[in-house]
C-alpha positions as CSV (number, residue, x, y, z in Angstrom):
1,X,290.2,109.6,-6.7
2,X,292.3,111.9,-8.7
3,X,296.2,110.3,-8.8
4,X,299.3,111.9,-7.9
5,X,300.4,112.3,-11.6
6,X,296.7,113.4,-12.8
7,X,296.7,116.2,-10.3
8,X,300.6,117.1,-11.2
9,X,299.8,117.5,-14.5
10,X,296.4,119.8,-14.0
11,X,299.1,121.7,-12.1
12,X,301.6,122.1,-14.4
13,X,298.6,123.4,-16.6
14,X,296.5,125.3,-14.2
15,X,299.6,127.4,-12.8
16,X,302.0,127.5,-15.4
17,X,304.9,126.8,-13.2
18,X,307.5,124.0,-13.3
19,X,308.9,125.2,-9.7
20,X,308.5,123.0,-6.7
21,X,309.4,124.4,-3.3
22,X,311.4,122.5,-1.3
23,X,310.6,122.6,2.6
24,X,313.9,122.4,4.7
25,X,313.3,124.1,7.9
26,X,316.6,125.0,9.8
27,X,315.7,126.5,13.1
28,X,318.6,128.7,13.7
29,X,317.7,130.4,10.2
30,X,314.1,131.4,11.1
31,X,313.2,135.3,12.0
32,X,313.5,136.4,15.4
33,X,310.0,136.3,15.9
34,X,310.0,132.5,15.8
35,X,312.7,132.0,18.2
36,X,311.4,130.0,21.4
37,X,308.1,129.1,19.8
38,X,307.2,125.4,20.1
39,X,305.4,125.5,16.4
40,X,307.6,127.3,15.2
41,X,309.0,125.2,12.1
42,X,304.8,124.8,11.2
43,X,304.7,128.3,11.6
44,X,307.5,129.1,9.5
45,X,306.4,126.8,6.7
46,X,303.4,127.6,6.5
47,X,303.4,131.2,5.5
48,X,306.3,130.0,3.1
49,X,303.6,128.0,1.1
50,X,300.8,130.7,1.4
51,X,303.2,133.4,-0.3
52,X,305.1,130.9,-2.6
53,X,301.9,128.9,-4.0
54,X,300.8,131.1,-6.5
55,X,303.8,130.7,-8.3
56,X,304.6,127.0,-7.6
57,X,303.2,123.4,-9.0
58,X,304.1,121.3,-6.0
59,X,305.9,121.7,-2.6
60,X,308.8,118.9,-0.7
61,X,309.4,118.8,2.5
62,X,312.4,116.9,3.4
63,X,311.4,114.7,6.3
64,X,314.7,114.9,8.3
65,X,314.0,118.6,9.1
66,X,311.0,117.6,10.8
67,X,311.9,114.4,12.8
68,X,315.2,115.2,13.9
69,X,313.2,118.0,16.1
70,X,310.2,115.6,16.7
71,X,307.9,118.1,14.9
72,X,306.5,115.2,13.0
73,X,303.3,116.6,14.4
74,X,304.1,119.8,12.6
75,X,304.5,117.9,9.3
76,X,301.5,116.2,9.1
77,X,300.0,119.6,10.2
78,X,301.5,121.4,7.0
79,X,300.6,118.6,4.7
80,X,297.1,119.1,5.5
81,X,297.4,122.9,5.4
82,X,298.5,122.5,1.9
83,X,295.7,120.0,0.9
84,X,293.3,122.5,2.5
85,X,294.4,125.8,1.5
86,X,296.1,125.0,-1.8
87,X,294.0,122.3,-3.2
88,X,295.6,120.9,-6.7
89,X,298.8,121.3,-5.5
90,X,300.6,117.7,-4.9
91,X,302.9,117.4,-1.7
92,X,305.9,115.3,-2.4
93,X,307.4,113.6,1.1
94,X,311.3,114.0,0.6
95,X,312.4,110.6,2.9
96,X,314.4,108.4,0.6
97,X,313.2,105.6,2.0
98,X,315.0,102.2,0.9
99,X,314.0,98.5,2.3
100,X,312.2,95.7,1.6
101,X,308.7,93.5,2.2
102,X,307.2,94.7,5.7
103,X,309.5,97.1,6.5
104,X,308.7,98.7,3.2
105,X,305.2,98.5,3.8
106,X,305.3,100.5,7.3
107,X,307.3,103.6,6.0
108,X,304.7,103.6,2.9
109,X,301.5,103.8,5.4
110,X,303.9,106.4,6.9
111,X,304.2,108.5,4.2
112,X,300.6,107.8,2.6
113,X,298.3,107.3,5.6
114,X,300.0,109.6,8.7
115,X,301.5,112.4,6.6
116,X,298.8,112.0,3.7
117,X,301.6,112.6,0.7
118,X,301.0,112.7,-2.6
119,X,303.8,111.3,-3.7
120,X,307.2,110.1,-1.7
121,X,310.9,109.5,-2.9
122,X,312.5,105.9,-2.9
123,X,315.5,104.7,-3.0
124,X,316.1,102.1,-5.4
125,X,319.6,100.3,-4.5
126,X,317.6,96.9,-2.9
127,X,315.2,96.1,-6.0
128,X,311.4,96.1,-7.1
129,X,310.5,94.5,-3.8
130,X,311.5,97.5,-1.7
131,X,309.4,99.2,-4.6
132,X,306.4,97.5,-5.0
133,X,304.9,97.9,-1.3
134,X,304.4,101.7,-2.4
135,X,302.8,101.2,-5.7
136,X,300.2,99.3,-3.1
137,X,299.3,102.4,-2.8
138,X,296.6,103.5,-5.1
139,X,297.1,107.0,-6.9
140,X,300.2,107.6,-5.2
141,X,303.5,108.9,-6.4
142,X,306.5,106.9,-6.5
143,X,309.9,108.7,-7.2
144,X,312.8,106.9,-8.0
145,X,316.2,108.1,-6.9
146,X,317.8,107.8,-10.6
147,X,321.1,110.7,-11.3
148,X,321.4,112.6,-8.1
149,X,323.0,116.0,-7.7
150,X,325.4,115.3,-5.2
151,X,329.4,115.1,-6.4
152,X,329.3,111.5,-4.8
153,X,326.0,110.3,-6.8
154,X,328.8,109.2,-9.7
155,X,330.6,106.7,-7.0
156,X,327.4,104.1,-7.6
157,X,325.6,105.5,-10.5
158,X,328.6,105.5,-13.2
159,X,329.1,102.1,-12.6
160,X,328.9,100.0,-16.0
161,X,326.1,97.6,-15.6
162,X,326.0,95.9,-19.1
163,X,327.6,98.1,-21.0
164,X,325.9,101.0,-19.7
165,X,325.6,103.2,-16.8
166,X,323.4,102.4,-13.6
167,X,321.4,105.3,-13.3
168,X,320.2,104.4,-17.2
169,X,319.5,101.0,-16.3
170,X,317.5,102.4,-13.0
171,X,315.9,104.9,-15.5
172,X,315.7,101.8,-18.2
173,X,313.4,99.7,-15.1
174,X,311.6,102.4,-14.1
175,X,309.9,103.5,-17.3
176,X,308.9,100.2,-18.4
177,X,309.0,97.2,-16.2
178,X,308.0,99.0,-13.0
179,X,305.8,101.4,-13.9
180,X,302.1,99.2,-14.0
181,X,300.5,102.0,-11.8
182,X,301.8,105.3,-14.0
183,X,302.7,106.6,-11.4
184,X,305.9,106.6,-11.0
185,X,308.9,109.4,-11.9
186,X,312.7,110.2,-11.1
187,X,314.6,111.9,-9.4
188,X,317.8,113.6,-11.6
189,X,319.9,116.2,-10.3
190,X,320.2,120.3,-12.2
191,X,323.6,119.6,-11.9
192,X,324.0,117.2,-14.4
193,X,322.1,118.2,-17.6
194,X,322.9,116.0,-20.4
195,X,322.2,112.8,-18.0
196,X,319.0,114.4,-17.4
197,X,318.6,114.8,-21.1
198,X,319.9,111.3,-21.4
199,X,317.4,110.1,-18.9
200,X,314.0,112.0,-20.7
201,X,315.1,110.5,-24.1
202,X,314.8,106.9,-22.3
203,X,311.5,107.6,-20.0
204,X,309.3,109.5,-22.7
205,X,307.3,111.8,-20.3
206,X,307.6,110.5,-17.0
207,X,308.0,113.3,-14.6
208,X,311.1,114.0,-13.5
209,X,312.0,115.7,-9.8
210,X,315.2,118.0,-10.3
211,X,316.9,119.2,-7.7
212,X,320.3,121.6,-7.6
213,X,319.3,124.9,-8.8
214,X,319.4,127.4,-6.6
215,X,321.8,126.5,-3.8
216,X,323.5,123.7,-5.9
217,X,324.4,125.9,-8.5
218,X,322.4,123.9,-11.7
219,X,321.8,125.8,-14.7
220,X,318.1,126.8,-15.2
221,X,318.2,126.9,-18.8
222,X,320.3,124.0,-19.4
223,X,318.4,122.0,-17.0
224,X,314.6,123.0,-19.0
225,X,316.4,122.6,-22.3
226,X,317.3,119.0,-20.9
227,X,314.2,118.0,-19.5
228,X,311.6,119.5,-21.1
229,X,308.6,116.9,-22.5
230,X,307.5,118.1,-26.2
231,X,304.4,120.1,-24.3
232,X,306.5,121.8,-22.0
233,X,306.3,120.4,-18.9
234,X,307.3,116.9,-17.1
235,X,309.3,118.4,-14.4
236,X,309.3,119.0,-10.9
237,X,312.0,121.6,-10.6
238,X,312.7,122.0,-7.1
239,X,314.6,125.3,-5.2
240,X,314.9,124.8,-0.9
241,X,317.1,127.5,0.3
242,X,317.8,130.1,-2.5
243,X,314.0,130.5,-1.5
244,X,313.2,130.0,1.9
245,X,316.2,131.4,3.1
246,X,315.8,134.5,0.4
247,X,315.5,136.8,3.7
248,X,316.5,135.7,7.5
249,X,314.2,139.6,8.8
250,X,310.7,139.8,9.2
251,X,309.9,140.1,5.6
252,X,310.6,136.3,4.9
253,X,307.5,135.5,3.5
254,X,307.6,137.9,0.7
255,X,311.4,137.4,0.4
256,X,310.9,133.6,-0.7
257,X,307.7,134.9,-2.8
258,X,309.8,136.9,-4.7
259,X,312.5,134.8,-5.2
260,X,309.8,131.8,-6.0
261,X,308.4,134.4,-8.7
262,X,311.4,134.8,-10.1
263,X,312.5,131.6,-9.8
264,X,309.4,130.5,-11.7
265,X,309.8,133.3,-14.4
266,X,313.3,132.3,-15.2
267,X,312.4,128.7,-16.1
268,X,309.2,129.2,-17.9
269,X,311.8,131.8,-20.3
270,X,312.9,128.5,-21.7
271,X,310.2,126.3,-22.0
């Protein structure tokens, strides 16, 4: 079986791409076509990936989009679609998921056995034991919410914890005492580029998800300049709505491969 961070990094090779698509399907921003369907978020999805894949290394639905309108069915349905048509590609599961012992456990065969993910994100604030029931997981991705790129990330993740920072001291656990499997990265926000820089220098090449360009506003170059292992690669960098939103007509699928293209293009100018 071929792990979550050996098929990310034949993917970062194969594809030359550092974007990762981020999957947040808003009904009221689909075409008019789509209006009324019942698979409709599938649908729309779906021919997001098939015109954005040739350009991305990975794709992250965000969970919430998909339960809050019970199309949980239609998630599992675009995981596979992704595994099927766009094999090498790793799916990371966007759910945040934070608890302990057998609670942990049951959102992990979740993630990994319903939805079939290659990877999930975590939330860290309860300890290794609301980590560990993941990394039961063999050859799965764990990603561990470390500097995120919302404002109110700094309330908790400034906080001095001896004599530094939390987020370094998540970053600090991460790398080396949680991290038997390999398989584990973090998640650091485009928005705050010399933490991320802070964060690579402590981790060596762990893979890092980076949301907040795009939408957020993070600085592309700032953010590869930051992040960037000594090969090139080691991130995830992840755009949601400056590309799936890139056109609200008929032409949305080649709208967000466009803006995916040039999404792509941008970064790799500073690798």
């Amino acid at each position: 079986m071929t792990s979550f961070t050996q098929t990310l990094g034949a993917a970062w090779q194969r594809t030359g791409s550092l974007l990762c698509v981020g999957l947040d399907p808003e009904p009221t921003k689909f075409p008019a076509a789509l209006a009324g369907r019942g698979d409709a978020i599938f649908e729309f999805c779906r021919d997001i990936v098939d015109a954005t894949a040739p350009y991305a290394c990975s794709f992250k639905p965000q969970i919430a989009y998909f339960a809050a309108r019970r199309a949980e069915d239609q998630l599992e349905a675009l995981i596979a679609h992704v595994h099927e048509k766009h094999p090498g590609l790793p799916v990371i599961l966007d759910a945040k998921r934070g608890d302990i012992g057998s609670t942990a456990e049951q959102y992990a065969r979740e993630a990994f056995e319903r939805f079939k993910a290659d990877a999930v994100t975590v939330n860290p604030y309860m300890g290794f034991d609301s980590i560990e029931p993941w990394l039961a997981h063999k050859g799965k991705g764990v990603i561990v919410l470390c500097r995120t790129s919302n404002p109110g990330g700094s309330d908790l993740q400034f906080l001095e914890t001896g004599g530094r920072p939390l987020y370094q001291v998540v970053a600090d656990l991460a790398a080396n005492k949680w991290n038997a499997s390999r398989e584990l990265g973090l998640v650091v926000g485009a928005t705050f580029p010399k933490e991320i820089e802070t964060v690579r220098a402590i981790v060596g090449d762990m893979p890092l998800l980076i949301p907040g360009i795009g939408a957020q506003g993070g600085d592309v170059e700032a953010t590869v300049k930051a992040g960037r292992t000594a090969n090139g690669t080691g991130m995830l960098i992840n755009s949601s709505r400056a590309i799936i939103y890139a056109s609200k007509g008929e032409d949305y699928a080649q709208a967000a491969a466009t803006a995916a293209k040039e999404t792509r293009d941008r970064i790799n100018t500073f690798r």
